[in-house]
N, C-alpha and C positions, 0 to 999 in steps of 0.2 A: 610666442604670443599667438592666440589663436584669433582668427579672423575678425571676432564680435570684439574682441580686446582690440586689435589694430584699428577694427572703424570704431571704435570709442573714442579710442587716444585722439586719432584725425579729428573727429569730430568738435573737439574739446578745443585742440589746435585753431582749426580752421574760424569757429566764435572767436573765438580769441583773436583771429589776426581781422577778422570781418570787423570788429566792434571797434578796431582801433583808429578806423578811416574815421575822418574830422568831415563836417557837413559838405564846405567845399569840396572837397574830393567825390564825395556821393551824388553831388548836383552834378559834378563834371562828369560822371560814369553814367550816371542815367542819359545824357545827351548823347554821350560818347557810343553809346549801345543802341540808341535808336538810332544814329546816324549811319554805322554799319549794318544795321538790318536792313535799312533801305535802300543802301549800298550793293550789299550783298545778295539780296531777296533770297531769301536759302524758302520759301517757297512763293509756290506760285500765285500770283492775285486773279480773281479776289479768293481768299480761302475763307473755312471757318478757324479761326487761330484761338486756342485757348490760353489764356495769361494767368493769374497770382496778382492776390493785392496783398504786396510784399508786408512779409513781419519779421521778427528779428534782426534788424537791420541787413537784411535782404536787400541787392540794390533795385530800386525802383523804377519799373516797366511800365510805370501809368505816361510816361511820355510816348514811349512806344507804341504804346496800347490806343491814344488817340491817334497817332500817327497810321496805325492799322486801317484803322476805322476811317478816316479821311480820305486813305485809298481804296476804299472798297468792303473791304474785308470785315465779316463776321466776327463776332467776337463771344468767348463766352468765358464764363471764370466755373473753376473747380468745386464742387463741394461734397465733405466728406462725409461716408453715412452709416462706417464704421468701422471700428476693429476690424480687421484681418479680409474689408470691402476695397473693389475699387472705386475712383470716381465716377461723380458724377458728373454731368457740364451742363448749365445753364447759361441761355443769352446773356448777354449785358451790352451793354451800351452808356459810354461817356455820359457820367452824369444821372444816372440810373441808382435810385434807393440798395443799398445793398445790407443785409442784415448779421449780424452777428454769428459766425459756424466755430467749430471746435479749434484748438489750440491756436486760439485768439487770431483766427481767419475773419472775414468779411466775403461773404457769398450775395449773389441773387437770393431774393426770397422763393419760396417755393411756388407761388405762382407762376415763373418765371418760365419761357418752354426750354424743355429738354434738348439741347442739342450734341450732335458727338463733332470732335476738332478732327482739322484734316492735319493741323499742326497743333502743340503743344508746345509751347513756352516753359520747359522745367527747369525750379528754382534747385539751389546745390549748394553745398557745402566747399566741395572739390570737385575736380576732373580732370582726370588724365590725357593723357595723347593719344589713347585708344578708345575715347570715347565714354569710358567707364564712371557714373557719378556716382558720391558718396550725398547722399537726402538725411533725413534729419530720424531716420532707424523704423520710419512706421512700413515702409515698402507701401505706399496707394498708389506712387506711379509705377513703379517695375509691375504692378498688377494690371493696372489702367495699361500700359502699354504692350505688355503681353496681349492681355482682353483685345485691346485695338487693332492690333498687328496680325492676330490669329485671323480678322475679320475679313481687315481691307489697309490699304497703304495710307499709315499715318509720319509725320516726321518730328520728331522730338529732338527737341532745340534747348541745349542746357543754358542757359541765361544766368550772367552771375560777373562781379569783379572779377580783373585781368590776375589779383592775386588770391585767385581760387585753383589756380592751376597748378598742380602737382607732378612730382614725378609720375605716383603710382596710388592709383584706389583699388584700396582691397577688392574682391569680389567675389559672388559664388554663383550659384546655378541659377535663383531665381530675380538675381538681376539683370536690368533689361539695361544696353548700349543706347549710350542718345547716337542720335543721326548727324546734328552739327553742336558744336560751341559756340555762344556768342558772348563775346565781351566788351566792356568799354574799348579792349584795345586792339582785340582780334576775333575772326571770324573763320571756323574752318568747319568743312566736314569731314567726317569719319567715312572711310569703305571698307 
């Protein structure tokens, strides 16, 4: 099986096992994950942090994301601006109009300023013990973070249910390592 086949199958796996948590359980993991971020502070305050306004039953960082914001910290959300681009980051702030972006995201409008994250809140399919996440096939963070990383010290933080975690995510050359894992149920980082 070659590697686009293997992260297919995962892929396909991992919807599958996401879709099958019941509401309770996803109200429990979105708490469950802010509590260890706060816990853990896998960065430093105040930062600018960029989050995801979860879709496909992604679990939900909007408690987090107020919780950021409470203690300081900046906040911006991602928006995509195309094919084969990286992101972009726009402010946001709790409670702030957000408009409709490409595969049924919810972005800042473009008015919005432009800012770049000192962290990054990346959403996953999977992730292994070495750090390595499987996204959903478009590559905009392994580029966004490459882009970041080339520049200046950013920390990608893969966010996602405790049963996202895998033996083993495929991987090739131009995907990028997150720096930590966060889950409803645990908090590690990579070195």
């Amino acid at each position: 099986m070659t590697q686009i086949e293997s992260k297919r199958a995962l892929r396909s796996a991992m919807l599958a096992r996401r879709r099958s948590l019941g509401d309770e359980a996803r109200r429990a993991a979105a708490i469950g994950l802010r509590d260890l971020f706060l816990l853990e502070r896998p960065v430093e305050w105040p930062s600018v942090v960029s989050g995801f306004w979860p879709i496909r039953e992604e679990i939900d960082i909007r408690p987090l994301m107020d919780a950021l914001f409470e203690e300081g910290c900046r906040l911006a959300l991602p928006v995509v601006q195309g094919r084969g681009q990286r992101l972009l980051f726009r402010a946001w702030r709790p409670g702030d109009a957000l408009e409709s972006g490409v595969f049924g995201t919810l972005q800042p409008p473009a008015a919005s300023e432009p800012i770049e994250p000192d962290a990054l809140l990346v959403p996953m399919l999977a992730c292994d013990g070495e750090g390595w996440r499987l996204g959903y096939g478009g590559g905009f963070y392994d580029r966004t973070l490459e882009d970041l990383r080339r520049r200046r010290k950013v920390t990608a933080i893969g966010v996602g249910f405790d049963l996202q975690l895998v033996p083993e995510v495929p991987h090739g050359a131009d995907d990028q390592r997150l720096d930590w894992l966060l889950t409803d149920r645990r908090a590690c980082a990579f070195v």
